[in-house]
C-alpha positions in Angstrom: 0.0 0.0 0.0 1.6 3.1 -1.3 0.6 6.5 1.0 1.6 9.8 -0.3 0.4 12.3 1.6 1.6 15.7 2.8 2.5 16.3 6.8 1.8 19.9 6.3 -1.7 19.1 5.0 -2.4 16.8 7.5 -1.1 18.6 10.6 -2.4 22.6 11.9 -0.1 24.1 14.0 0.2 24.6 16.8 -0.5 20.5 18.1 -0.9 18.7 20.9 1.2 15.4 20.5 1.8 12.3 22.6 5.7 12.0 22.0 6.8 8.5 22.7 10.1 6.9 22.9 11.4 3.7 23.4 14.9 3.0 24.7 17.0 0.4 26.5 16.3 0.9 30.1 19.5 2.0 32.3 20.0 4.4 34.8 19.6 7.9 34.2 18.4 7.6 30.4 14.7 9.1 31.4 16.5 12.1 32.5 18.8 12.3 29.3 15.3 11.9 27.6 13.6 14.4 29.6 16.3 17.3 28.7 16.0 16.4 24.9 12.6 16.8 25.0 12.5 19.8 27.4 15.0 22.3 25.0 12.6 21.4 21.9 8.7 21.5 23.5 6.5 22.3 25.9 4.8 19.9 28.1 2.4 19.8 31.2 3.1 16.9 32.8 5.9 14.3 33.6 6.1 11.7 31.2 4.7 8.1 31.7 6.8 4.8 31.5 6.3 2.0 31.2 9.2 -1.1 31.2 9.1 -4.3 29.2 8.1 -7.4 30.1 11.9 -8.9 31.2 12.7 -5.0 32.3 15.3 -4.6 29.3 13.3 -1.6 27.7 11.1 1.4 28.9 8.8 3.3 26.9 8.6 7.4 27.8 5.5 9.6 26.7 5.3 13.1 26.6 2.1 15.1 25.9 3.5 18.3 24.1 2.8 21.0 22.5 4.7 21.7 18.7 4.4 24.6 16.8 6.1 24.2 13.5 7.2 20.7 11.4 10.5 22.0 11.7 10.2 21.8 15.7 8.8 18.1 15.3 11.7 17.2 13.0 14.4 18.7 15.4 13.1 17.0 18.1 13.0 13.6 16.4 16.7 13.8 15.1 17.9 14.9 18.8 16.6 12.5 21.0 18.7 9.9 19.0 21.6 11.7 19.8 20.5 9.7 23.7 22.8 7.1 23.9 19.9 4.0 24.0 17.1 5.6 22.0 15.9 2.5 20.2 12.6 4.0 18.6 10.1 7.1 18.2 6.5 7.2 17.6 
């Protein structure tokens, strides 16, 4: 299945997003997280985690507020500067 569509058509600015990441879990990478996330939006609440099954994993999510695609896209590109950042959603 083939989908072309436009991010700039499909998003209005400014958004409230749920920013999620998932990373291998160690200690002090939900902080490292947290700082990434806190230079590029803004955001009302702590973020929830949760850890994988065998506790290898956690899962951070941020509600946040973006203004701009090129705020989005700078965001995305440095939270894998993190050292364990496995994905984003």
């Amino acid at each position: 299945m083939n989908q072309n569509y436009d991010r700039d058509k499909l998003w209005e600015f400014p958004a409230d997003i749920c920013f999620k990441v998932m990373a291998t879990n160690r200690d002090g990478i939900h902080l490292e997280v947290l700082d990434v996330v806190q230079r590029h939006a803004e955001h009302e609440q702590e973020p929830t985690s949760q850890m994988s099954r065998n506790g290898n994993y956690i899962s951070l999510s941020f509600n946040i507020r973006v203004d701009s695609k090129e705020q989005v896209d700078a965001l995305y590109k440095d939270v894998f500067t993190v050292d364990g950042v496995k994905m984003t959603l």
